[in-house]
Structures are given as C-alpha cells and as structure tokens.
PDB file with SEQRES, HELIX, SHEET and CRYST1 records, atoms N, CA, C and O in Angstrom:
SEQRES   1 A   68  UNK UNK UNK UNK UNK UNK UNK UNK UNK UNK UNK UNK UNK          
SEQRES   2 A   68  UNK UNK UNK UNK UNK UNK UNK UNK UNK UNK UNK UNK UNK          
SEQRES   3 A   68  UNK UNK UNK UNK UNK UNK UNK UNK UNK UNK UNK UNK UNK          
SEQRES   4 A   68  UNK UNK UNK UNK UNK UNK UNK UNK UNK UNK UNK UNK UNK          
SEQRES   5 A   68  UNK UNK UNK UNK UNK UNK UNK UNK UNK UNK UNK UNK UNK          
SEQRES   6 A   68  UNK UNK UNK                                                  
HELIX    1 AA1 UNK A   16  UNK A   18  5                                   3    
HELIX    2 AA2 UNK A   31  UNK A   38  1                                   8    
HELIX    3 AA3 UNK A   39  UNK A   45  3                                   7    
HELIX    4 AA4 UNK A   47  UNK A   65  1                                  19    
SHEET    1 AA1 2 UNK A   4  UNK A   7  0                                        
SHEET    2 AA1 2 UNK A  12  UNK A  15 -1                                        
CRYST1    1.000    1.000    1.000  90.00  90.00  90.00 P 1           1          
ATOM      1  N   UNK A   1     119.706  65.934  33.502  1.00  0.00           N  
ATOM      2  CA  UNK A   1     119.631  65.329  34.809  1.00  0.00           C  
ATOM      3  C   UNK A   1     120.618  66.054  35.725  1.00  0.00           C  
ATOM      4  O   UNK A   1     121.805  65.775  35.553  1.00  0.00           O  
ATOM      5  N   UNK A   2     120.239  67.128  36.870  1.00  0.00           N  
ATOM      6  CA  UNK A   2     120.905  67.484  37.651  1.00  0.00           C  
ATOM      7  C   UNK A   2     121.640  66.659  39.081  1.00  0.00           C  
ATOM      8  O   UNK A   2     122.466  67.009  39.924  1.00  0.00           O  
ATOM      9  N   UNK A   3     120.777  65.283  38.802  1.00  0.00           N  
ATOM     10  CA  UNK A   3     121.120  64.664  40.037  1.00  0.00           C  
ATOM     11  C   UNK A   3     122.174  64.040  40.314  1.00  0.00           C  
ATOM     12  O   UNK A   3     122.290  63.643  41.473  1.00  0.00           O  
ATOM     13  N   UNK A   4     123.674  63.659  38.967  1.00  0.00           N  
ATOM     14  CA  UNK A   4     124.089  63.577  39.166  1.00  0.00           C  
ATOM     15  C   UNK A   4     124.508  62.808  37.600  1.00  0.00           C  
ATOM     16  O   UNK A   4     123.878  62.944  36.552  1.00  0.00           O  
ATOM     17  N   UNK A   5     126.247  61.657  37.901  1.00  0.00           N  
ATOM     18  CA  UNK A   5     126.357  60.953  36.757  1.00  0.00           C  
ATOM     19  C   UNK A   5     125.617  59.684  36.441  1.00  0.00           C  
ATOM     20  O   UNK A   5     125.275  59.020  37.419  1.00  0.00           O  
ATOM     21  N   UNK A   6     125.304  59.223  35.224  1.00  0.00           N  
ATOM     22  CA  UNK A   6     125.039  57.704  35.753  1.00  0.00           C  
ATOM     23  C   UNK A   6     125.960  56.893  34.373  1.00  0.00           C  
ATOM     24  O   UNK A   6     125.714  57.306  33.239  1.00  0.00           O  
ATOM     25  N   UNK A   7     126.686  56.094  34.495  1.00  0.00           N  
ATOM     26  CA  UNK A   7     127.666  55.616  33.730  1.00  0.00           C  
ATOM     27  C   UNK A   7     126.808  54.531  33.306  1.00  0.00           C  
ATOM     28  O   UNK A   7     125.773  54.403  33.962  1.00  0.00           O  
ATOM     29  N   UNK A   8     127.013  53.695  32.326  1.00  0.00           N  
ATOM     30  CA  UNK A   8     126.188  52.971  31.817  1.00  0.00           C  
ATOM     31  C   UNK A   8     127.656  51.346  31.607  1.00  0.00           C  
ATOM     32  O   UNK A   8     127.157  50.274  31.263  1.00  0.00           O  
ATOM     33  N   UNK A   9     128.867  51.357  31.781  1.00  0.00           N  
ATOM     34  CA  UNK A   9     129.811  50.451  31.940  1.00  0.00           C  
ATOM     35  C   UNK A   9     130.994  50.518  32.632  1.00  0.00           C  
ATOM     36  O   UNK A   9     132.086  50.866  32.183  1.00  0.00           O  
ATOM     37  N   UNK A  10     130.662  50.083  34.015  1.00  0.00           N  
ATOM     38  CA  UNK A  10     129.356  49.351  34.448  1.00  0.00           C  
ATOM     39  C   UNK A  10     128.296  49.694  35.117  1.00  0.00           C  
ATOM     40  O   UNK A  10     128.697  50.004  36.239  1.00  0.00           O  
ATOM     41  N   UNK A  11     127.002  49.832  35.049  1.00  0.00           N  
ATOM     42  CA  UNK A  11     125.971  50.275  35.328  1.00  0.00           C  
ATOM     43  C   UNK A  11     126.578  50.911  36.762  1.00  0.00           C  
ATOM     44  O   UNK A  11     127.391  50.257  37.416  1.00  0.00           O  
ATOM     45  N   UNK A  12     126.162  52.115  37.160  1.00  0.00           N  
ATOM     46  CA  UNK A  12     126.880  53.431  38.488  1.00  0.00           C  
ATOM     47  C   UNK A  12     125.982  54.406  38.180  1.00  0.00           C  
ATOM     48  O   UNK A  12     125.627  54.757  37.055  1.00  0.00           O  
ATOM     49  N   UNK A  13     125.561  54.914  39.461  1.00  0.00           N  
ATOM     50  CA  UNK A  13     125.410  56.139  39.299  1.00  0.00           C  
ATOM     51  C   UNK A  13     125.992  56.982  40.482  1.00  0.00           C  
ATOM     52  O   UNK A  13     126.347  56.488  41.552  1.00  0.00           O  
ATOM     53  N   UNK A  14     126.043  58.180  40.198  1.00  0.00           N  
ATOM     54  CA  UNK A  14     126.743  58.798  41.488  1.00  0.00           C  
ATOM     55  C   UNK A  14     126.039  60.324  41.818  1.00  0.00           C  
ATOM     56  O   UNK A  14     125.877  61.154  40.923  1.00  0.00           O  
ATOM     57  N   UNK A  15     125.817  60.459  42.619  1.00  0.00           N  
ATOM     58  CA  UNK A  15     125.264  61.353  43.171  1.00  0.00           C  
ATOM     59  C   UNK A  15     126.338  62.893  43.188  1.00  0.00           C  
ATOM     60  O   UNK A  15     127.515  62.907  43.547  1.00  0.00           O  
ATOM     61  N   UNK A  16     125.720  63.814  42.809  1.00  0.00           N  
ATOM     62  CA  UNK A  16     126.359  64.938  42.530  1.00  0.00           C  
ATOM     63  C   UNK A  16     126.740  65.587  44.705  1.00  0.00           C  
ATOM     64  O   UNK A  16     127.463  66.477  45.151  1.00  0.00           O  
ATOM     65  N   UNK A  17     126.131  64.915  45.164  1.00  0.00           N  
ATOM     66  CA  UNK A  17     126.737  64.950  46.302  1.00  0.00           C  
ATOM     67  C   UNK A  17     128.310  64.116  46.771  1.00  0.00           C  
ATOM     68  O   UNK A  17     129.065  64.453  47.683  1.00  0.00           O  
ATOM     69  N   UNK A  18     128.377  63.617  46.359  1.00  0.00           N  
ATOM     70  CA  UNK A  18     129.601  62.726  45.991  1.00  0.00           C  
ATOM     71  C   UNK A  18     130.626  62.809  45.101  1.00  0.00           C  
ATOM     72  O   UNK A  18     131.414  61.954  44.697  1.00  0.00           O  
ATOM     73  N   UNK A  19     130.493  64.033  44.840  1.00  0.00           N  
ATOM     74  CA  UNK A  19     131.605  64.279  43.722  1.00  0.00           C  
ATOM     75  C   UNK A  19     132.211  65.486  44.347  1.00  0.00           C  
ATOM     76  O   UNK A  19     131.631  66.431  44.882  1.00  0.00           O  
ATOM     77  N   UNK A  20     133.572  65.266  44.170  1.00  0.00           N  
ATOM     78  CA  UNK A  20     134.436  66.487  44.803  1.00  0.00           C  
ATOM     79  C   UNK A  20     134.885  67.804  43.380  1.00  0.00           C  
ATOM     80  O   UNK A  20     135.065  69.020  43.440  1.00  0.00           O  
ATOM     81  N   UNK A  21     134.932  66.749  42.140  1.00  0.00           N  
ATOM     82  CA  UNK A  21     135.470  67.461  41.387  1.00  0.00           C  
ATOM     83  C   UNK A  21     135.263  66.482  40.225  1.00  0.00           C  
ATOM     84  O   UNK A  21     135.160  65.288  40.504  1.00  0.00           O  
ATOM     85  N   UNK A  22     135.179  66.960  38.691  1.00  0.00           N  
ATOM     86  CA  UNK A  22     135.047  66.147  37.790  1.00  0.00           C  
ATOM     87  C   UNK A  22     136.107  66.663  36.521  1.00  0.00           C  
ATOM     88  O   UNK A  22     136.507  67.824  36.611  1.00  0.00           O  
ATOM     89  N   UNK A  23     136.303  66.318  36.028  1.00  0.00           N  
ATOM     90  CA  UNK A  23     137.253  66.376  34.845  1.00  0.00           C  
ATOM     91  C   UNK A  23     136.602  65.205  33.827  1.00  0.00           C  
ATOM     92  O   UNK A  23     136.200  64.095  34.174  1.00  0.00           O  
ATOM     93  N   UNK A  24     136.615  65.807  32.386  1.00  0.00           N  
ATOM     94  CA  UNK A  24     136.630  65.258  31.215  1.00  0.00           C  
ATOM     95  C   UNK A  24     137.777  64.436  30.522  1.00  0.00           C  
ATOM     96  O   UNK A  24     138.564  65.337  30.234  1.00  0.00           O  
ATOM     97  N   UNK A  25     138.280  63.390  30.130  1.00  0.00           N  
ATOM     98  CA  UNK A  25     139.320  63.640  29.923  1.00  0.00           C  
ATOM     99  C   UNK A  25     139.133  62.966  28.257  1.00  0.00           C  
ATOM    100  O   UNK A  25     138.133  62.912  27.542  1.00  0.00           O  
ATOM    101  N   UNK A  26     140.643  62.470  28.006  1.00  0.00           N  
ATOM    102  CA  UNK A  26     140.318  61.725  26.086  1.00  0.00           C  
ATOM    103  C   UNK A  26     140.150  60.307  26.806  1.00  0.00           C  
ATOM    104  O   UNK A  26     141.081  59.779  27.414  1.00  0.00           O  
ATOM    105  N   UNK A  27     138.850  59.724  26.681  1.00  0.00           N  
ATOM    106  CA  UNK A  27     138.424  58.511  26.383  1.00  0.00           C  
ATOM    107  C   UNK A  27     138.380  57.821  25.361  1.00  0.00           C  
ATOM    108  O   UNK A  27     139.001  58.184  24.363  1.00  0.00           O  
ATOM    109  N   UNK A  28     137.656  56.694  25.368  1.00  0.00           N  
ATOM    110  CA  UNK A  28     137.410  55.721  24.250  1.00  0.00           C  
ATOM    111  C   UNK A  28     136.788  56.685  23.098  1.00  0.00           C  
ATOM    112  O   UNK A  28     136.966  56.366  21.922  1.00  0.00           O  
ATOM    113  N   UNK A  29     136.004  57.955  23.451  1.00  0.00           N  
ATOM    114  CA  UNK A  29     134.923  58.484  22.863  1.00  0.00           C  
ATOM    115  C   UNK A  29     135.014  59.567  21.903  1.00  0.00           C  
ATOM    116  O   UNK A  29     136.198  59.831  21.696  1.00  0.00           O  
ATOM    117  N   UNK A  30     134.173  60.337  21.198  1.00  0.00           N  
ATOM    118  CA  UNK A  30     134.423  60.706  20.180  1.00  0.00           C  
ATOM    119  C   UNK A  30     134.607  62.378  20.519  1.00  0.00           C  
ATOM    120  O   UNK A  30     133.809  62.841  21.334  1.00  0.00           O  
ATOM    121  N   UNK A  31     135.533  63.217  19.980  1.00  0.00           N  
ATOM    122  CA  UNK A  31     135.610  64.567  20.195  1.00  0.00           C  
ATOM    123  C   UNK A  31     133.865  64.878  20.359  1.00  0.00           C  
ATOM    124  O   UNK A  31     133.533  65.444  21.401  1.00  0.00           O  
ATOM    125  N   UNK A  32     133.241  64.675  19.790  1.00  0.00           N  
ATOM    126  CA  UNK A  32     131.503  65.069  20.049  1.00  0.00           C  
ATOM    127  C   UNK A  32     130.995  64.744  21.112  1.00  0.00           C  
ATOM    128  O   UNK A  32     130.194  65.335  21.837  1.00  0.00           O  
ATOM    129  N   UNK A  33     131.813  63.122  21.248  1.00  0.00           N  
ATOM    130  CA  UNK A  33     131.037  62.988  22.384  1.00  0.00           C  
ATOM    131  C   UNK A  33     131.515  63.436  23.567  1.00  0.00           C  
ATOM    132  O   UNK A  33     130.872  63.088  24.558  1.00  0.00           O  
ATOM    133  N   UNK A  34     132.507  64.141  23.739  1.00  0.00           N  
ATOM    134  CA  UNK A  34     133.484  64.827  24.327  1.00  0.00           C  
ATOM    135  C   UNK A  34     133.090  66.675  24.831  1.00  0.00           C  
ATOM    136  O   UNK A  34     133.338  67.239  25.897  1.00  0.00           O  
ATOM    137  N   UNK A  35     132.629  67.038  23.985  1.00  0.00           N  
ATOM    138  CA  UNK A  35     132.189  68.243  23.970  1.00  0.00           C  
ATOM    139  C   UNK A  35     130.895  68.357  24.254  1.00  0.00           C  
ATOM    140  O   UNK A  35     130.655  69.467  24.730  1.00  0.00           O  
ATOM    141  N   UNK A  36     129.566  67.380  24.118  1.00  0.00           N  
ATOM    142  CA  UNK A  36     128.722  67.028  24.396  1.00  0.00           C  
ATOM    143  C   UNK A  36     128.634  66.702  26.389  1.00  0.00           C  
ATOM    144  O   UNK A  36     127.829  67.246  27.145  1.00  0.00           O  
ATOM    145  N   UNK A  37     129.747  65.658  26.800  1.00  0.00           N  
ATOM    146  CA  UNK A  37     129.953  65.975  28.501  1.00  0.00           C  
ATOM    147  C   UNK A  37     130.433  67.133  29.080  1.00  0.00           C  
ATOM    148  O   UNK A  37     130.129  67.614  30.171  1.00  0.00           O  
ATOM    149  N   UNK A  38     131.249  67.556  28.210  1.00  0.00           N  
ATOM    150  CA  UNK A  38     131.719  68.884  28.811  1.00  0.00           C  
ATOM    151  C   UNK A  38     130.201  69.541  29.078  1.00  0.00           C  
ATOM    152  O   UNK A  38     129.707  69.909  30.143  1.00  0.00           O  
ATOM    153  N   UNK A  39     129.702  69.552  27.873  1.00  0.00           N  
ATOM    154  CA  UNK A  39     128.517  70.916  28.073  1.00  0.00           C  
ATOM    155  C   UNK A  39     127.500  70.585  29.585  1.00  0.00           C  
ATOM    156  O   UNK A  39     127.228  71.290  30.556  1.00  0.00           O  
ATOM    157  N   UNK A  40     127.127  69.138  29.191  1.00  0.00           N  
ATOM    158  CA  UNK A  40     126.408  68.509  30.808  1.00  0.00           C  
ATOM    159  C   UNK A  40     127.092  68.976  31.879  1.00  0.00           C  
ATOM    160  O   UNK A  40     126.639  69.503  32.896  1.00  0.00           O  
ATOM    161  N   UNK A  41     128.298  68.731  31.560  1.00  0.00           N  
ATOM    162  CA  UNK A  41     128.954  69.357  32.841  1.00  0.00           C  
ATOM    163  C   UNK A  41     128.792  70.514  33.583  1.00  0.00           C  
ATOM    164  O   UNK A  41     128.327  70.746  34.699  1.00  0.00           O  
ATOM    165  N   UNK A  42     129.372  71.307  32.544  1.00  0.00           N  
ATOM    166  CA  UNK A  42     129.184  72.633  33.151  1.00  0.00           C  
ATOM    167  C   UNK A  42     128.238  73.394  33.193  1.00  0.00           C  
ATOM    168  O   UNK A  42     128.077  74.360  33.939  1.00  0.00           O  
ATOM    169  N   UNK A  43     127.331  72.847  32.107  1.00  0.00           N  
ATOM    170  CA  UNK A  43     125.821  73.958  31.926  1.00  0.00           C  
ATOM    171  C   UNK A  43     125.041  73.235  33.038  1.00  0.00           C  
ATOM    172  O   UNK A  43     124.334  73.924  33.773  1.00  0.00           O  
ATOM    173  N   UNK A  44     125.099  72.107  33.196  1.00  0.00           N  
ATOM    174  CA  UNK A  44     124.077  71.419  34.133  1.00  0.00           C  
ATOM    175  C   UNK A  44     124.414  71.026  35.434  1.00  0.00           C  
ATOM    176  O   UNK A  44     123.892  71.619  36.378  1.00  0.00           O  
ATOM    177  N   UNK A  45     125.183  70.144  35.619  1.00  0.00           N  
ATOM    178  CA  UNK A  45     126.004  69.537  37.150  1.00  0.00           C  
ATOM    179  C   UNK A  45     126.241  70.561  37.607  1.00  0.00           C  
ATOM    180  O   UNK A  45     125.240  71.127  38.047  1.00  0.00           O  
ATOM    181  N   UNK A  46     127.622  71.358  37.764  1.00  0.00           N  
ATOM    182  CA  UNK A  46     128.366  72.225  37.813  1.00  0.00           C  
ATOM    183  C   UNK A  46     127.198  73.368  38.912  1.00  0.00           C  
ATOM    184  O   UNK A  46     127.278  73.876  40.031  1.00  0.00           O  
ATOM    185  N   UNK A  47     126.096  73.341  37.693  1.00  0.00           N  
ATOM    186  CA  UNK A  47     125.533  74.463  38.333  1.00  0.00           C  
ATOM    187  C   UNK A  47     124.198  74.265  39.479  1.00  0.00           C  
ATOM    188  O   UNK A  47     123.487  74.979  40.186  1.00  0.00           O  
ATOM    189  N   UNK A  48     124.356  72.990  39.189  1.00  0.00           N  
ATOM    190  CA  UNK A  48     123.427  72.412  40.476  1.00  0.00           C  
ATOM    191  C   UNK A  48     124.047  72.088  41.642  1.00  0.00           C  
ATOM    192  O   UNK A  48     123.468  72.262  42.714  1.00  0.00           O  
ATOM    193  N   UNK A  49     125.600  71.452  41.552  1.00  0.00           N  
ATOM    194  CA  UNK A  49     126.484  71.595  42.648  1.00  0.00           C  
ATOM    195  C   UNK A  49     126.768  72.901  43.356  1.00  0.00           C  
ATOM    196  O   UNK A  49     127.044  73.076  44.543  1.00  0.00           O  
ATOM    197  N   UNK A  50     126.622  73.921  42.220  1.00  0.00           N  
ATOM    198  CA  UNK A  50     127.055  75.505  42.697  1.00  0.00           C  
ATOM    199  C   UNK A  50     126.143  75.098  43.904  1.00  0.00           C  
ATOM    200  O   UNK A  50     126.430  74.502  44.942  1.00  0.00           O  
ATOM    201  N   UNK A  51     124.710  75.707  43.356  1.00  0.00           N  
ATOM    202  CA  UNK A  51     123.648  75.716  44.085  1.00  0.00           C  
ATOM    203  C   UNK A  51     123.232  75.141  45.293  1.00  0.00           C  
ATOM    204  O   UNK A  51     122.546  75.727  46.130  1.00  0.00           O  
ATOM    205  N   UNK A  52     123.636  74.025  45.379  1.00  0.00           N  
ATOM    206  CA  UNK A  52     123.919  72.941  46.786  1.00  0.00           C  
ATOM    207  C   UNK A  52     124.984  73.761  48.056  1.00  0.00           C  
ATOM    208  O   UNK A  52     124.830  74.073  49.237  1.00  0.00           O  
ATOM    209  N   UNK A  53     126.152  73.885  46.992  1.00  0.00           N  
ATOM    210  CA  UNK A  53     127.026  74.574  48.152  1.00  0.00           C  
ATOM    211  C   UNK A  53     126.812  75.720  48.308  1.00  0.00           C  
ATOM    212  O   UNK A  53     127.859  76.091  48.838  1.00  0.00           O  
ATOM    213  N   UNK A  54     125.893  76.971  48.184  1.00  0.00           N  
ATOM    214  CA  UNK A  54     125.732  78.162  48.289  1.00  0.00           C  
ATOM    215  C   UNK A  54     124.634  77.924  49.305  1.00  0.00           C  
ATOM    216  O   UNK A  54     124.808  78.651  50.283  1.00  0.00           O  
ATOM    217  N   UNK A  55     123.469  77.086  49.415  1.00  0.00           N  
ATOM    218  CA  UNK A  55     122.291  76.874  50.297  1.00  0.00           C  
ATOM    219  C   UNK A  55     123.166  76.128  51.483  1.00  0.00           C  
ATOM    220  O   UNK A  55     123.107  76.658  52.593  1.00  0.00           O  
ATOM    221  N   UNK A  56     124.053  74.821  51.322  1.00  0.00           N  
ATOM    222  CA  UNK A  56     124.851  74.786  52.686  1.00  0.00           C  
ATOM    223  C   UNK A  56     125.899  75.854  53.383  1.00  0.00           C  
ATOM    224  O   UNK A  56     125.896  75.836  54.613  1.00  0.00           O  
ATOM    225  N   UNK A  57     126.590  76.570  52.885  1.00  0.00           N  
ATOM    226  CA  UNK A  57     126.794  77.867  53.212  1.00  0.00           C  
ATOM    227  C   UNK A  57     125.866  78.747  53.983  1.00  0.00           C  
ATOM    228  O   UNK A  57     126.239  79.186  55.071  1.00  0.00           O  
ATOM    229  N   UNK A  58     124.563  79.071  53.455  1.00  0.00           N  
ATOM    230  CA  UNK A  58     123.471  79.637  53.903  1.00  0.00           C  
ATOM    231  C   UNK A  58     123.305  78.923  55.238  1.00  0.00           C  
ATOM    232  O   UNK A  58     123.658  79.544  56.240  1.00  0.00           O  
ATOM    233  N   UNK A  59     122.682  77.370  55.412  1.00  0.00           N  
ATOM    234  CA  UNK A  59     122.222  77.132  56.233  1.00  0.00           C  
ATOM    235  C   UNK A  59     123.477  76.909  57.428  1.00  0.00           C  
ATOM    236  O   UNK A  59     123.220  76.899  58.632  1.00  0.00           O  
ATOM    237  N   UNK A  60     124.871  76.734  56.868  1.00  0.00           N  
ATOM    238  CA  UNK A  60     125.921  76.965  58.131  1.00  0.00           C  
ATOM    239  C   UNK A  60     126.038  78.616  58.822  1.00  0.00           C  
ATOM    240  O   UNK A  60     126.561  78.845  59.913  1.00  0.00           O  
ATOM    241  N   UNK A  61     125.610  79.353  58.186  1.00  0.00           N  
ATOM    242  CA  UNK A  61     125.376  80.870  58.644  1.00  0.00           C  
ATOM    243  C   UNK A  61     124.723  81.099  59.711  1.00  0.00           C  
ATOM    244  O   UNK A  61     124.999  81.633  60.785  1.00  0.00           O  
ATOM    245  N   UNK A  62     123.439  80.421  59.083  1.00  0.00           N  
ATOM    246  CA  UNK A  62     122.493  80.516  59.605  1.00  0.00           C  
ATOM    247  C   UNK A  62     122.378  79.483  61.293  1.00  0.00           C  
ATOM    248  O   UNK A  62     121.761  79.867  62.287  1.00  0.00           O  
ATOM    249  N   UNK A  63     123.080  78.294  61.187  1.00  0.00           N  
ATOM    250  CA  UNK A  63     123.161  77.690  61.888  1.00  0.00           C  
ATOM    251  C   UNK A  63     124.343  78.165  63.168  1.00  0.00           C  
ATOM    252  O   UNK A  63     124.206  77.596  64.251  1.00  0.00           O  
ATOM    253  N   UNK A  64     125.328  79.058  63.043  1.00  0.00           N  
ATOM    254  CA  UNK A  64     126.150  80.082  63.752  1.00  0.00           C  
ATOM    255  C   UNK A  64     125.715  80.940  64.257  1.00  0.00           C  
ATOM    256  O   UNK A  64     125.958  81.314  65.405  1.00  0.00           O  
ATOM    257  N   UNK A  65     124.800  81.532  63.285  1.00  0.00           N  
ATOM    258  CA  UNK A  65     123.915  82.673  63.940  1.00  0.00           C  
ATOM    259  C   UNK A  65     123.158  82.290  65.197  1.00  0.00           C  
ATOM    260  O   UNK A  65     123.043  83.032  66.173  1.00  0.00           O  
ATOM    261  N   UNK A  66     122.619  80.994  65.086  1.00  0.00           N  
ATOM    262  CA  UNK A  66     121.764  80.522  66.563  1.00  0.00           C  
ATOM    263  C   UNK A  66     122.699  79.987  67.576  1.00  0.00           C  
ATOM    264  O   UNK A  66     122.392  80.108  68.762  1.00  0.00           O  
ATOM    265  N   UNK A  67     123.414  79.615  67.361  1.00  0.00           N  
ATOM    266  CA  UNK A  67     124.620  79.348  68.591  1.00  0.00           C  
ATOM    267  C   UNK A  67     124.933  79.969  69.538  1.00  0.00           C  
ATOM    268  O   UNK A  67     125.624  79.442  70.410  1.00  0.00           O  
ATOM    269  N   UNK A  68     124.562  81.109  69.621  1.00  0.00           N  
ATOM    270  CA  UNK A  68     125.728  82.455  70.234  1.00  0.00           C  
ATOM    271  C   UNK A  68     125.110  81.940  71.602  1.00  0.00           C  
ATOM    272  O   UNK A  68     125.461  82.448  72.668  1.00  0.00           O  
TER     273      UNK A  68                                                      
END                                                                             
C-alpha cells in the first residue's frame, strides 16, 4: 500500500501526504516485525513520497516558468 500508514490501535490511517518523516523505532514488536516495517518503509512509502515530491517540484517549475 503506497498510500500511506494505517495503524490498526487505534484504528488511523495517515496519508503519506502527511507525513514529514518516519522513523521505526523498538516497540512492543518483534525484531521481524521490525525489519518487516522497515522494508514497507523504505521499499514502498519512502519511494512513493520520493515520487510525490519530485512531480511537485516539477509542477512548481513549471508553475515559475509561466509567471514571468
């Protein structure tokens, strides 16, 4: 799911637009399950956030460019 987190206690979800920054840290949870968010993280979120801020970049360029 690139769209973002969804926590299950207490039911949340959050939009990967809404996130400034994420960190893993030692929870209740198990080293697996630990290494298992990391990977969501970075193989998945991470790189859909890239992607968001590289196309708003684009379209602020682009949106300068017509200003003049």
């Amino acid at each position: 799911m690139e769209e973002g987190l969804l926590f299950y206690k207490p039911p949340m979800f959050v939009h990967r637009s809404d996130l400034h920054s994420i960190a893993v840290g030692r929870g209740g949870g198990s080293r697996e399950e630990m290494q298992v968010l990391n990977s969501y993280i970075h193989n998945t979120l991470v790189k859909a956030m890239t992607k968001d801020a590289e196309e708003n970049d684009s379209e602020d360029a682009q949106d300068d460019d017509s200003v003049e």
